[in-house]
PyMOL CGO cylinders between C-alpha atoms (Angstrom):
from pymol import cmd
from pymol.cgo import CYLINDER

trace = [
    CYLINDER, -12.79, 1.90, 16.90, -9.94, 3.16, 15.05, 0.3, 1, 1, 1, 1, 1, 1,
    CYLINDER, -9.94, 3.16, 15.05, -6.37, 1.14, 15.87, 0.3, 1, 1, 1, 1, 1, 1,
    CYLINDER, -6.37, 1.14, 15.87, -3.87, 3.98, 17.49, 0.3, 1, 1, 1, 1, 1, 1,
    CYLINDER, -3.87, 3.98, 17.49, -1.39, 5.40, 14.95, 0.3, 1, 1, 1, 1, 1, 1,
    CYLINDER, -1.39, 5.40, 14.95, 2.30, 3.54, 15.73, 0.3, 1, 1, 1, 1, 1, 1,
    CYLINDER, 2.30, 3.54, 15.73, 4.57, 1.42, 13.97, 0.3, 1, 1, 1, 1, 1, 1,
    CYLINDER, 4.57, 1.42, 13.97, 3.27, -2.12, 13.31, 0.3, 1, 1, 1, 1, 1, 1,
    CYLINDER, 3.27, -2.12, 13.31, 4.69, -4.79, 15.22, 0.3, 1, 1, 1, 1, 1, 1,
    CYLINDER, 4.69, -4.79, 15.22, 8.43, -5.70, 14.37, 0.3, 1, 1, 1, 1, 1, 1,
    CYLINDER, 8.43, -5.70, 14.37, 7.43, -9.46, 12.52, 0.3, 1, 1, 1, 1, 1, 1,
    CYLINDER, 7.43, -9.46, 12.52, 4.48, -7.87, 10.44, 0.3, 1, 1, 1, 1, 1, 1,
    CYLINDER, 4.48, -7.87, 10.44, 6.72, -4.86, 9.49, 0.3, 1, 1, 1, 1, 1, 1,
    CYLINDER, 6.72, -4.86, 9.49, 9.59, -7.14, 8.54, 0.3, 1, 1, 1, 1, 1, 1,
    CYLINDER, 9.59, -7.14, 8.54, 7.32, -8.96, 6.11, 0.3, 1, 1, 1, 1, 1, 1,
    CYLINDER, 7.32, -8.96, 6.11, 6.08, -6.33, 4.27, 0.3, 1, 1, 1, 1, 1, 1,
    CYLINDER, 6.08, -6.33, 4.27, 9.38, -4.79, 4.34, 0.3, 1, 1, 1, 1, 1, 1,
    CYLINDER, 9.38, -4.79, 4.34, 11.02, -7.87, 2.81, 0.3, 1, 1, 1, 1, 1, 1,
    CYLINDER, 11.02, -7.87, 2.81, 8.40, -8.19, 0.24, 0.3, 1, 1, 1, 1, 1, 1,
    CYLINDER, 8.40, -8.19, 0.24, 7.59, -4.42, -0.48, 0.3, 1, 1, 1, 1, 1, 1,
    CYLINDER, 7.59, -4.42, -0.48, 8.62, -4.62, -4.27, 0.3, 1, 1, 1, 1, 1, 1,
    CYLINDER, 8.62, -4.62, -4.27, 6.53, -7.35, -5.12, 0.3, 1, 1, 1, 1, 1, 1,
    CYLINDER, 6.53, -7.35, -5.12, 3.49, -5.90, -2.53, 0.3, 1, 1, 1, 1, 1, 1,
    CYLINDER, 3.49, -5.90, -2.53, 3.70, -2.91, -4.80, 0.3, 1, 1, 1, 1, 1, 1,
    CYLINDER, 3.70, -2.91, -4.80, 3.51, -4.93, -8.14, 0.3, 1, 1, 1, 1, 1, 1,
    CYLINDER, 3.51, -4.93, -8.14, 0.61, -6.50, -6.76, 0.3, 1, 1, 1, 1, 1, 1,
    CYLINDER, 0.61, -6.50, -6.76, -1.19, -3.98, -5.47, 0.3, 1, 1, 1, 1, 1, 1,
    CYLINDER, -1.19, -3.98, -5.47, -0.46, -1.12, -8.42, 0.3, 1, 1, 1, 1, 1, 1,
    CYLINDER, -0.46, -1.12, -8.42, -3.39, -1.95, -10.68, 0.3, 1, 1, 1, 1, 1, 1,
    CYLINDER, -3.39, -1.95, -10.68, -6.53, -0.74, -7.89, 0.3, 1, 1, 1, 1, 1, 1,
    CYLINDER, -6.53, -0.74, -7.89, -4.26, 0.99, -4.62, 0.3, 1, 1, 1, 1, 1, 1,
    CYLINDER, -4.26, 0.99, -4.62, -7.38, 3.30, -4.11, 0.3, 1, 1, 1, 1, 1, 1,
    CYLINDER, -7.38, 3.30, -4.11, -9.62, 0.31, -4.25, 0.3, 1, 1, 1, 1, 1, 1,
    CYLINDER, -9.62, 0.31, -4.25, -7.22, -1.12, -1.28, 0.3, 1, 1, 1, 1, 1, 1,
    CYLINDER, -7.22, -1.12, -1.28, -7.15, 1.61, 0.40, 0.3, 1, 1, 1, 1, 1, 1,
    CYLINDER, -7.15, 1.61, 0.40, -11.00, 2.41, 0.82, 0.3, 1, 1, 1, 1, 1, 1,
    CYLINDER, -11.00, 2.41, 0.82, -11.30, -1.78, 2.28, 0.3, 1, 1, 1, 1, 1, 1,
    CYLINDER, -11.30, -1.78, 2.28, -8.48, -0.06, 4.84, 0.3, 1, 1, 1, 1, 1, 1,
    CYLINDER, -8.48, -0.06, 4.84, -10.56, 2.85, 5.38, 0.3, 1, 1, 1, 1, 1, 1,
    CYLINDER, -10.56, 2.85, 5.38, -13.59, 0.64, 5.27, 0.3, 1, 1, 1, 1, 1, 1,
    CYLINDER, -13.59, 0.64, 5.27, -11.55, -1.61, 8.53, 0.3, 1, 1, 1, 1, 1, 1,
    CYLINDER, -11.55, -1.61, 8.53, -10.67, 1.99, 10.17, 0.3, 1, 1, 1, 1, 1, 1,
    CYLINDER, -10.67, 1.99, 10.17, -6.98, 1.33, 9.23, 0.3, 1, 1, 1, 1, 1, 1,
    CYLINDER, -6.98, 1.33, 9.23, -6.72, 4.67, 7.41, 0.3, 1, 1, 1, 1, 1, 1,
    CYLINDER, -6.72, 4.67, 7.41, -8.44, 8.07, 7.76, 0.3, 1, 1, 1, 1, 1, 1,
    CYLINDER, -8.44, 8.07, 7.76, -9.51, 10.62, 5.02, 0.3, 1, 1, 1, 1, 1, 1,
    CYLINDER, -9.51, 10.62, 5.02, -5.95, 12.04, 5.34, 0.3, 1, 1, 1, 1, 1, 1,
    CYLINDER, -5.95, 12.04, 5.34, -4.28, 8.68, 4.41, 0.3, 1, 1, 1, 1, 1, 1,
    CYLINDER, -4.28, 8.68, 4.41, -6.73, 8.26, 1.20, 0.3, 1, 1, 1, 1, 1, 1,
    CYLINDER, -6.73, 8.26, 1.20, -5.67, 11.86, 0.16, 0.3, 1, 1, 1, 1, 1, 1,
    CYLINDER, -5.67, 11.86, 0.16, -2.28, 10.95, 0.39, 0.3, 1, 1, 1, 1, 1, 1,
    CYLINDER, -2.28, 10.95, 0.39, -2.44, 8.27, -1.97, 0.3, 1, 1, 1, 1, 1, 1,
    CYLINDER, -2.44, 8.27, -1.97, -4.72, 9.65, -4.29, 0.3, 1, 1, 1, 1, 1, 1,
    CYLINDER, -4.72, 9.65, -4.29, -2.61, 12.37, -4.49, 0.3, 1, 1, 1, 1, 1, 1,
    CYLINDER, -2.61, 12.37, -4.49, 0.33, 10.33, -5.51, 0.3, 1, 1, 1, 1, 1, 1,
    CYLINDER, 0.33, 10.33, -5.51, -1.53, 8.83, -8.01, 0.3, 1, 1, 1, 1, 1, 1,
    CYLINDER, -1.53, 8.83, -8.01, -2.46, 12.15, -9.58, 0.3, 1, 1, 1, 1, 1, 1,
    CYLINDER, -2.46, 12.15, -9.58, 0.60, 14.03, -9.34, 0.3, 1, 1, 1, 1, 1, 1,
    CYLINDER, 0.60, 14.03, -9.34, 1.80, 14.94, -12.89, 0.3, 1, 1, 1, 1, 1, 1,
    CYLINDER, 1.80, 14.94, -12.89, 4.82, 12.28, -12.32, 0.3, 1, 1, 1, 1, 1, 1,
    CYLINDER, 4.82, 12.28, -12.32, 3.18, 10.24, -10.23, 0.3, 1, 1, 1, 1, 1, 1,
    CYLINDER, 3.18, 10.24, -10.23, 1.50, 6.77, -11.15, 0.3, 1, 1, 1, 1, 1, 1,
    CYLINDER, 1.50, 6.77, -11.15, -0.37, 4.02, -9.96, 0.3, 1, 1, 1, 1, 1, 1,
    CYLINDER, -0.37, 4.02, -9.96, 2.72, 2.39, -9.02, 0.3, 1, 1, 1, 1, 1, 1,
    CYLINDER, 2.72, 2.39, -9.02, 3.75, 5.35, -6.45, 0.3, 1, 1, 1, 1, 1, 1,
    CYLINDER, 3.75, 5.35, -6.45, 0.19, 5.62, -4.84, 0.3, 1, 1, 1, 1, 1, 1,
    CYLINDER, 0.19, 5.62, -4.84, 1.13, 1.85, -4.25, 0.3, 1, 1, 1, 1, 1, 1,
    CYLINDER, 1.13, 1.85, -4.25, 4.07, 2.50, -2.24, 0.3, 1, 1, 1, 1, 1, 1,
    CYLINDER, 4.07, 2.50, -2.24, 2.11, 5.10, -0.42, 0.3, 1, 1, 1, 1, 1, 1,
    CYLINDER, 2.11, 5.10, -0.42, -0.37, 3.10, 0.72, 0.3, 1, 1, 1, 1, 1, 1,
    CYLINDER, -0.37, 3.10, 0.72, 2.23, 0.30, 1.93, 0.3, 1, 1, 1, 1, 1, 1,
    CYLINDER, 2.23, 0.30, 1.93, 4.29, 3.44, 3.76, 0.3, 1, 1, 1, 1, 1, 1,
    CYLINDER, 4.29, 3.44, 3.76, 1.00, 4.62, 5.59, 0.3, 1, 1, 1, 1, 1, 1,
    CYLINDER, 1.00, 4.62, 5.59, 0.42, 1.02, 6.82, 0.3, 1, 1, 1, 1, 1, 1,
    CYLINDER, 0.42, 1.02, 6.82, 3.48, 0.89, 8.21, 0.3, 1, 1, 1, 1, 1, 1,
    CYLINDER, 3.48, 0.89, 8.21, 2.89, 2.97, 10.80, 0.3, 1, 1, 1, 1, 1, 1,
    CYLINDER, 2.89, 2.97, 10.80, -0.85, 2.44, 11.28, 0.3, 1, 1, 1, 1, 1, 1,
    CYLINDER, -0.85, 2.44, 11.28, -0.69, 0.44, 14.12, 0.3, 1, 1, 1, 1, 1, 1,
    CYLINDER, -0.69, 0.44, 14.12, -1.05, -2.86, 15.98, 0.3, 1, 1, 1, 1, 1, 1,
    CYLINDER, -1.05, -2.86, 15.98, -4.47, -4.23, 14.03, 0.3, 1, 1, 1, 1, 1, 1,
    CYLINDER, -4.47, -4.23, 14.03, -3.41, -2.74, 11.00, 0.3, 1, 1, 1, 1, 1, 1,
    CYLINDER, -3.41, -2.74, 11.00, -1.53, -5.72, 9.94, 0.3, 1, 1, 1, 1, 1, 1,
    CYLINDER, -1.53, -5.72, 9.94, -4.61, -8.33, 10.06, 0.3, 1, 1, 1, 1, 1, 1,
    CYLINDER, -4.61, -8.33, 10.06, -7.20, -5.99, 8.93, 0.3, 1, 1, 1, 1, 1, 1,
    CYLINDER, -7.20, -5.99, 8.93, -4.76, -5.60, 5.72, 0.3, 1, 1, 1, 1, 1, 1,
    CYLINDER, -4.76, -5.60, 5.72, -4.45, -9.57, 5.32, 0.3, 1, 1, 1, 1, 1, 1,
    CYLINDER, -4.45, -9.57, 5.32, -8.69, -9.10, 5.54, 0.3, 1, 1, 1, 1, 1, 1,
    CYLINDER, -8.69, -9.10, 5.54, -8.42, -6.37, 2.85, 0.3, 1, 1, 1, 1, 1, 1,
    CYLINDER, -8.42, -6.37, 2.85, -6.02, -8.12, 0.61, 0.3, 1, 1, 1, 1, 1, 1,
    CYLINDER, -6.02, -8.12, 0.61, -8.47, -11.03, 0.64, 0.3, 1, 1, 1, 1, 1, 1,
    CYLINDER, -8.47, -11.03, 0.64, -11.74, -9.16, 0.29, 0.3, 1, 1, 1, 1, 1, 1,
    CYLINDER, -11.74, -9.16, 0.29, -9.94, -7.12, -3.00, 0.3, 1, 1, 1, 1, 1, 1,
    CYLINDER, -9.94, -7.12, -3.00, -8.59, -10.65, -4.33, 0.3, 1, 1, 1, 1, 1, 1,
    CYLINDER, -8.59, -10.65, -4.33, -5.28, -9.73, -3.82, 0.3, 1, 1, 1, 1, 1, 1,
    CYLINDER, -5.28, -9.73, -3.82, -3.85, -13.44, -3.37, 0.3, 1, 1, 1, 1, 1, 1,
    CYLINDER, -3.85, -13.44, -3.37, -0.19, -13.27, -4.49, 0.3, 1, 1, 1, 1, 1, 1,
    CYLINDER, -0.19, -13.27, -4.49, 0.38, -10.39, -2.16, 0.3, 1, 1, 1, 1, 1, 1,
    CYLINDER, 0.38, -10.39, -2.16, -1.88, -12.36, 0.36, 0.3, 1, 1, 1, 1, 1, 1,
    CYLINDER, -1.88, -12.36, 0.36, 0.39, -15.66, -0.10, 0.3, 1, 1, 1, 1, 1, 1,
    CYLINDER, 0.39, -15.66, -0.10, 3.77, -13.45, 0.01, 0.3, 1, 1, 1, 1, 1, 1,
    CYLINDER, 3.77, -13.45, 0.01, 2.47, -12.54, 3.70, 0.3, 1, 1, 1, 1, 1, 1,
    CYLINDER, 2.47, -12.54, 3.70, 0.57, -15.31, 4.90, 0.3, 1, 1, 1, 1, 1, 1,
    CYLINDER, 0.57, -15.31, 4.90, 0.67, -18.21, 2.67, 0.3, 1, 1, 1, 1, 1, 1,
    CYLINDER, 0.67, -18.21, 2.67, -0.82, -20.75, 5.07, 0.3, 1, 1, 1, 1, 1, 1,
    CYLINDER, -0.82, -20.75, 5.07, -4.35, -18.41, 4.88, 0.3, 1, 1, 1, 1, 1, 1,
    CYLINDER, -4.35, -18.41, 4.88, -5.01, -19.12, 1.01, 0.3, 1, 1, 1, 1, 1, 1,
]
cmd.load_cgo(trace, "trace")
């Protein structure tokens, strides 16, 4: 079942708020990879992947960008958004941006 659509919870948004430059380093070189896992864990909907695909596309646009998209969409996906993106990170071997969040997991 889908999570409902809301801002995550205060401590997970504060984390990836504090660490969204480096998140987006990270996570530049395969965001639509990333954000299929999320779709895969019913984090985001077809709507969300268009989004960042878009970005990505746009004549100005870049990797980079589609990046930030994807980390502005989670931020308001919800309440089981949060782990199901530590699961995703993981599963895409995305460990620096796993051990910025949750360094006691790796």
């Amino acid at each position: 079942m889908p999570c409902v659509k809301g801002r995550l919870l205060d401590e997970q948004y504060n984390k990836i708020q504090s660490n969204y430059i480096e998140l987006v380093a990270d996570i530049k070189y395969d965001p639509m990879g990333l954000a299929r896992s999320l779709f895969q864990y019913q984090v985001f909907n077809d709507d969300d992947l268009e989004k960042i695909e878009r970005e990505a596309r746009r004549d100005d646009g870049s990797k980079t960008d589609a990046a930030a998209k994807l980390l502005d969409i989670l931020l308001n996906c919800g309440s089981l958004a949060y782990n199901n993106f530590i699961k995703a990170l993981d599963d895409n071997k995305y460990y620096n941006a796993l051990f910025r969040l949750e360094p006691g997991k790796i």
